[in-house]
One Martini backbone bead per residue (centre of mass of N, CA, C, O) as a GRO file, in nm:
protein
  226
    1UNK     BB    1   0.578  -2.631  -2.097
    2UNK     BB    2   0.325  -2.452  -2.076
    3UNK     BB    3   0.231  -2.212  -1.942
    4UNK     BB    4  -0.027  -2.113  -1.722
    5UNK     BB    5  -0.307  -1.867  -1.721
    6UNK     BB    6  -0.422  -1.652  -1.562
    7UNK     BB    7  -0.762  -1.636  -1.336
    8UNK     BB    8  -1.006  -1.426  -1.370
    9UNK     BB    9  -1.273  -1.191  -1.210
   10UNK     BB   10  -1.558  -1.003  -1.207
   11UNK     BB   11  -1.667  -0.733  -0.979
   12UNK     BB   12  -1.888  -0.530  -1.170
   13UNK     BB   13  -2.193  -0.300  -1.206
   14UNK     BB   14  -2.041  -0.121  -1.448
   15UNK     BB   15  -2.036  -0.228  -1.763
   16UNK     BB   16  -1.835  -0.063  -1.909
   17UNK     BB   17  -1.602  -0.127  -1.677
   18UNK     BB   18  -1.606  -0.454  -1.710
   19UNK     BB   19  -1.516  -0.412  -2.044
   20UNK     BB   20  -1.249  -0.296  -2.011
   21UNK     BB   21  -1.121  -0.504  -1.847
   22UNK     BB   22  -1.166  -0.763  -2.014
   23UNK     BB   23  -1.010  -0.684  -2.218
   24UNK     BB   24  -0.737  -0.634  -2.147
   25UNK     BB   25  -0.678  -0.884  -1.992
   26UNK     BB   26  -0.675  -1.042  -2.260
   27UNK     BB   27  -0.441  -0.901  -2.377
   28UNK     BB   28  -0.254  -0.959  -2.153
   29UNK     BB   29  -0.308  -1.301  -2.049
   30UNK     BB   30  -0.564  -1.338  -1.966
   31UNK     BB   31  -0.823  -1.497  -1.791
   32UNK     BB   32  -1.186  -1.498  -1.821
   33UNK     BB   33  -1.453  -1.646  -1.644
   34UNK     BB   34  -1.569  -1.347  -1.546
   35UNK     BB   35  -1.879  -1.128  -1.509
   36UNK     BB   36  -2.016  -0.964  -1.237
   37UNK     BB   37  -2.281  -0.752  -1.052
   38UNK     BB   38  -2.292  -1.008  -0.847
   39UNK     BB   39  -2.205  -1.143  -0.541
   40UNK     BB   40  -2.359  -1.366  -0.566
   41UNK     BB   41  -2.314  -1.486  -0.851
   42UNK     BB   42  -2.021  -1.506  -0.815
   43UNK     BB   43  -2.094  -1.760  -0.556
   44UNK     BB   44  -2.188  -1.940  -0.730
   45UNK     BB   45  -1.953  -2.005  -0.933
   46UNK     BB   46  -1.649  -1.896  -0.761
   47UNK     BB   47  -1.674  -2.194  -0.544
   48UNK     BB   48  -1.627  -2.406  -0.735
   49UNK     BB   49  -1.393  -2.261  -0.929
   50UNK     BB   50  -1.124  -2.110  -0.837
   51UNK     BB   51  -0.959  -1.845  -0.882
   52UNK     BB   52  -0.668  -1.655  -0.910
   53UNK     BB   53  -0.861  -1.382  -0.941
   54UNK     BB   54  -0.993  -1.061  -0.833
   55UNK     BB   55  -1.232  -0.803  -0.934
   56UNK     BB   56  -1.366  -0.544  -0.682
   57UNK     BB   57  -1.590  -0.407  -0.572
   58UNK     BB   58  -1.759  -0.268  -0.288
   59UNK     BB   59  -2.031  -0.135  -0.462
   60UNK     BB   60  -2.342  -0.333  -0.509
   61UNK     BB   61  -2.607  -0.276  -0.757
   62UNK     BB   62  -2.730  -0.517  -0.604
   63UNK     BB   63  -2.694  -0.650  -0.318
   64UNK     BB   64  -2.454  -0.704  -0.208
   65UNK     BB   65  -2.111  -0.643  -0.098
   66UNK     BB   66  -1.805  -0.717  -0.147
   67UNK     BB   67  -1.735  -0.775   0.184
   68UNK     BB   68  -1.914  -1.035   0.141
   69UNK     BB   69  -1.746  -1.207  -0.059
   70UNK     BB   70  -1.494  -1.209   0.117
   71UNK     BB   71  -1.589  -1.357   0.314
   72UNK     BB   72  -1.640  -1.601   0.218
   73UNK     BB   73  -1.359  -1.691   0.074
   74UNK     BB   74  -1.249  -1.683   0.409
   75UNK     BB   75  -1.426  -1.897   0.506
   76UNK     BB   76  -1.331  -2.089   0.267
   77UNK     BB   77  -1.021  -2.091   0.224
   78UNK     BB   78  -0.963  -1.970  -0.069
   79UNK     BB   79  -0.690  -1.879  -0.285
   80UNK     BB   80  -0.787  -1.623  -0.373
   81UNK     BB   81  -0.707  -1.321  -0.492
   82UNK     BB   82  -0.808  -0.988  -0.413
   83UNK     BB   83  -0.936  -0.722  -0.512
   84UNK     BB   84  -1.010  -0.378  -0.458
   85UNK     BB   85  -1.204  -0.147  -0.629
   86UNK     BB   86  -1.257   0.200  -0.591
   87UNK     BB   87  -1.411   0.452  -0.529
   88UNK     BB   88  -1.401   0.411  -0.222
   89UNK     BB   89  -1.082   0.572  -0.118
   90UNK     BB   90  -1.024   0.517   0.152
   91UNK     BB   91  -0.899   0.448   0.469
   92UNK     BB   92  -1.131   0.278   0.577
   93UNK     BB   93  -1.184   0.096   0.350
   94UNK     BB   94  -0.948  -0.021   0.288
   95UNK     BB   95  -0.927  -0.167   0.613
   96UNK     BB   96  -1.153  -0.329   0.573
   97UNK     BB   97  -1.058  -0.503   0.328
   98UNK     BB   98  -0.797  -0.620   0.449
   99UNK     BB   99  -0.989  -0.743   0.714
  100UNK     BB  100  -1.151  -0.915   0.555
  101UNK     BB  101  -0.907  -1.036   0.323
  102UNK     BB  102  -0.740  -0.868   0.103
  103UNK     BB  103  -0.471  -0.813  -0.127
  104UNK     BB  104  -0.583  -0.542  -0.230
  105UNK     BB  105  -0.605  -0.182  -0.345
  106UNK     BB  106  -0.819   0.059  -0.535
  107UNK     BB  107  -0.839   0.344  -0.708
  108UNK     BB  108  -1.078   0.533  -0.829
  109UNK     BB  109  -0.927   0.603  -1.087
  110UNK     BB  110  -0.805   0.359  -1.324
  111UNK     BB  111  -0.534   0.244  -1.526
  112UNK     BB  112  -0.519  -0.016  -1.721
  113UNK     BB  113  -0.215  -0.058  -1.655
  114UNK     BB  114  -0.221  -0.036  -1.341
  115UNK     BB  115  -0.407  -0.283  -1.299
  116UNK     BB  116  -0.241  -0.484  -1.441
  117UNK     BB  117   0.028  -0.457  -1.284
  118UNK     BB  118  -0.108  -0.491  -0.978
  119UNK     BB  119  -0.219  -0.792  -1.063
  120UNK     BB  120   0.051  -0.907  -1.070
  121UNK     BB  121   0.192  -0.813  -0.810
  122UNK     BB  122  -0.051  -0.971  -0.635
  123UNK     BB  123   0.037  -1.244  -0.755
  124UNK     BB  124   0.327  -1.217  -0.625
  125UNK     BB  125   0.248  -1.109  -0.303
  126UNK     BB  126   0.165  -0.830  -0.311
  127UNK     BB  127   0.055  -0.493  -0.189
  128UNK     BB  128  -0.198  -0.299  -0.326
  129UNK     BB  129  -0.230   0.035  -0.237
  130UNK     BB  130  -0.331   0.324  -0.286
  131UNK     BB  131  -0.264   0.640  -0.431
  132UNK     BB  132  -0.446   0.838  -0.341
  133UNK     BB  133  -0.548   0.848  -0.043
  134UNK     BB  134  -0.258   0.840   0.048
  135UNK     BB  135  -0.142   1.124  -0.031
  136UNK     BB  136  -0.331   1.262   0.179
  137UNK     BB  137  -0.224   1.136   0.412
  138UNK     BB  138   0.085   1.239   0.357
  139UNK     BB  139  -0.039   1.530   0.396
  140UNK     BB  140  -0.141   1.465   0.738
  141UNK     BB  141   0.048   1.351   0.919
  142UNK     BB  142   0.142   1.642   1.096
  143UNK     BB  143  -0.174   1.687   1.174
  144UNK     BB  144  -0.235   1.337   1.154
  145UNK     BB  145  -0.129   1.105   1.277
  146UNK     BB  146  -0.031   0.781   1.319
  147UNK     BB  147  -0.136   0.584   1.554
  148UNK     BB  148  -0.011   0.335   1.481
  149UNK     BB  149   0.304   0.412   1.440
  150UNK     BB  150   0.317   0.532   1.738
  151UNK     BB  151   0.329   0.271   1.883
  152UNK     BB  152   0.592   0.170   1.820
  153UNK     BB  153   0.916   0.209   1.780
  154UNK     BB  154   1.159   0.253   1.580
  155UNK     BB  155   1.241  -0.055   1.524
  156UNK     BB  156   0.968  -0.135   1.418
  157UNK     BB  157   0.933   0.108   1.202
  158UNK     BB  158   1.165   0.022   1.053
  159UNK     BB  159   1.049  -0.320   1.007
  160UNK     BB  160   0.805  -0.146   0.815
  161UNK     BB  161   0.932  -0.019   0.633
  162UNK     BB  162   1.149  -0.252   0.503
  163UNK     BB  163   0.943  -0.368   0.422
  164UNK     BB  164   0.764  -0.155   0.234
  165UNK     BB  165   1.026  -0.190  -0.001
  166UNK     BB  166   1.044  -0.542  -0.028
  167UNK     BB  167   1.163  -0.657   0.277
  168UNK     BB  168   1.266  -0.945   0.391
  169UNK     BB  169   1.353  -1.063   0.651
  170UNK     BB  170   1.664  -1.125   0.588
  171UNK     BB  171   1.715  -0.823   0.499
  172UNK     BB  172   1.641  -0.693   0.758
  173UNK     BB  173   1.846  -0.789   0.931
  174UNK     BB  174   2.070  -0.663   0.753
  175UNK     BB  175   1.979  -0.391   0.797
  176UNK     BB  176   1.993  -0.398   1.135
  177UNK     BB  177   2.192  -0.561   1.266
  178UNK     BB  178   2.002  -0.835   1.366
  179UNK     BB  179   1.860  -1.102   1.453
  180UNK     BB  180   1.646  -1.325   1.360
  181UNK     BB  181   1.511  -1.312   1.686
  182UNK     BB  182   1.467  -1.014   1.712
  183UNK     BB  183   1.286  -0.964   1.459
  184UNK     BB  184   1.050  -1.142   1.539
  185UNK     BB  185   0.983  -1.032   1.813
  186UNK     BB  186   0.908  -0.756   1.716
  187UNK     BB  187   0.687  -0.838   1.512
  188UNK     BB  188   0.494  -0.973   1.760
  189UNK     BB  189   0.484  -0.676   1.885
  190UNK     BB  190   0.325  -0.543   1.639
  191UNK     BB  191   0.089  -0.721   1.651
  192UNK     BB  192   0.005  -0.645   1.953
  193UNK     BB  193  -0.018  -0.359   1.973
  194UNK     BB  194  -0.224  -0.336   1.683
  195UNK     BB  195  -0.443  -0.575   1.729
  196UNK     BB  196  -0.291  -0.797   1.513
  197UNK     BB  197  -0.183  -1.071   1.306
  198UNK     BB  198  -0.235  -0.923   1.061
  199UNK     BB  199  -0.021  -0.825   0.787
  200UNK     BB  200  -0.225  -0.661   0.638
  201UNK     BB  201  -0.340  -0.482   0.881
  202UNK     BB  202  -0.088  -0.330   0.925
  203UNK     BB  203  -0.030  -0.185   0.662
  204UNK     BB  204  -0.280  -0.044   0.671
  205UNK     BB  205  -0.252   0.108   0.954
  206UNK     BB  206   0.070   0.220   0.845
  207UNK     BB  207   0.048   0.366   0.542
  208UNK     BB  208   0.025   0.688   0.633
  209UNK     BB  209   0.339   0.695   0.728
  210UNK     BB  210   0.455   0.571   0.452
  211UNK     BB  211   0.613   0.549   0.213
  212UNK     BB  212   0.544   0.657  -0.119
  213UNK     BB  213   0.580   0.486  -0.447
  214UNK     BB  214   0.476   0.556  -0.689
  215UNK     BB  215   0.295   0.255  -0.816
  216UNK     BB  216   0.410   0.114  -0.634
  217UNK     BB  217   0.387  -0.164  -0.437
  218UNK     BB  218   0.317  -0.314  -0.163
  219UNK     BB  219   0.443  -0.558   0.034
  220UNK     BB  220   0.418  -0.881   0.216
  221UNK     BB  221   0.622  -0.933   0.419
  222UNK     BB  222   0.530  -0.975   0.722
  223UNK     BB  223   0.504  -1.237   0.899
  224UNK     BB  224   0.337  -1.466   1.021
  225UNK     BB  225   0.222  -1.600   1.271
  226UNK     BB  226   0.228  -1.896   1.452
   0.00000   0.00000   0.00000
């Protein structure tokens, strides 16, 4: 039987750039339902039938902005996987973005090959993060340390490094050499530490410290709370 294409979405304001893209994914294998330049246009079409994945814009002119359109898909728990492409490449906006709902997240400017990897990582599973912004905030670790990082213990920054690398509870625990109940309930304590539940917003708060190894995506390994 054939396997099925992913369907995408474009929500981008920017008309040349909405056709690169929609282009490029065609030409990926991927099927475009639509390209929209308003957010609300966007959820009057795709809350009927939802795509496999979006790519949004975050400022989008006349608004609202990206993140109603996210805020919509979260309250109605629809599967679809979201990225966020922007140019407001901050850590500010990126950590926003992943706490309103967002699977992914990238700065532009983005080369149309990195937008197709990266949406492909994305619907596998992984979180790909900005390797803009992110670059520059590794190179001020040393001078403005990462708030979250350091509240962490070594052990449970072990285990959020060790995720993002790609490695699933199972590989962690045996990289730790500790049992599957130990690294769990780190895990949970990672959770209440950082005042948050959510995976991804983990991962956002922790990227300032995380090795980056660009262009790969970090992964979402970190089990959500039971």
């Amino acid at each position: 039987m054939p396997r099925r294409k992913v369907t995408v979405a474009i929500v981008e304001d920017h008309k040349p750039t909405a056709e690169l893209w929609r282009r490029k994914l065609t030409r990926s294998g991927f099927i475009v339902v639509g390209v929209y330049a308003s957010a609300k246009e966007a959820w009057a079409h795709l809350h009927l039938v939802p795509p496999d994945a979006i790519l949004l814009d975050w400022e989008l002119i006349p608004g609202p902005n990206g993140d109603w359109l996210l805020k919509q898909f979260t309250q109605a728990q629809l599967p679809t996987r979201i990225m966020v492409v922007t140019a407001h490449d901050y850590d500010t906006v990126q950590t926003a973005a992943f706490a309103g709902g967002a699977h992914g997240f990238l700065g532009k400017p983005v080369s149309l090959a990195e937008l197709v990897a990266r949406l492909r990582a994305m619907l596998r599973g992984r979180i790909p993060v900005s390797t803009h912004n992110g670059e520059f905030l590794k190179r001020q670790v040393c001078a403005s340390p990462c708030a979250a990082w350091q509240k962490l213990s070594p052990q449970q920054q072990r285990i959020v490094a060790l995720a993002a690398e790609g490695n699933g509870t199972k590989a962690i625990v045996q990289a730790m050499q500790r049992s599957t109940g130990t690294v769990e309930t780190q895990i949970q304590r990672i959770f209440k530490k950082l005042g948050t539940r959510d995976r991804k917003h983990v991962i956002a708060l922790c990227a300032p410290a995380l090795p980056l190894h660009a262009p790969a995506p970090l992964p979402s390994t970190l089990k959500q709370a039971a």
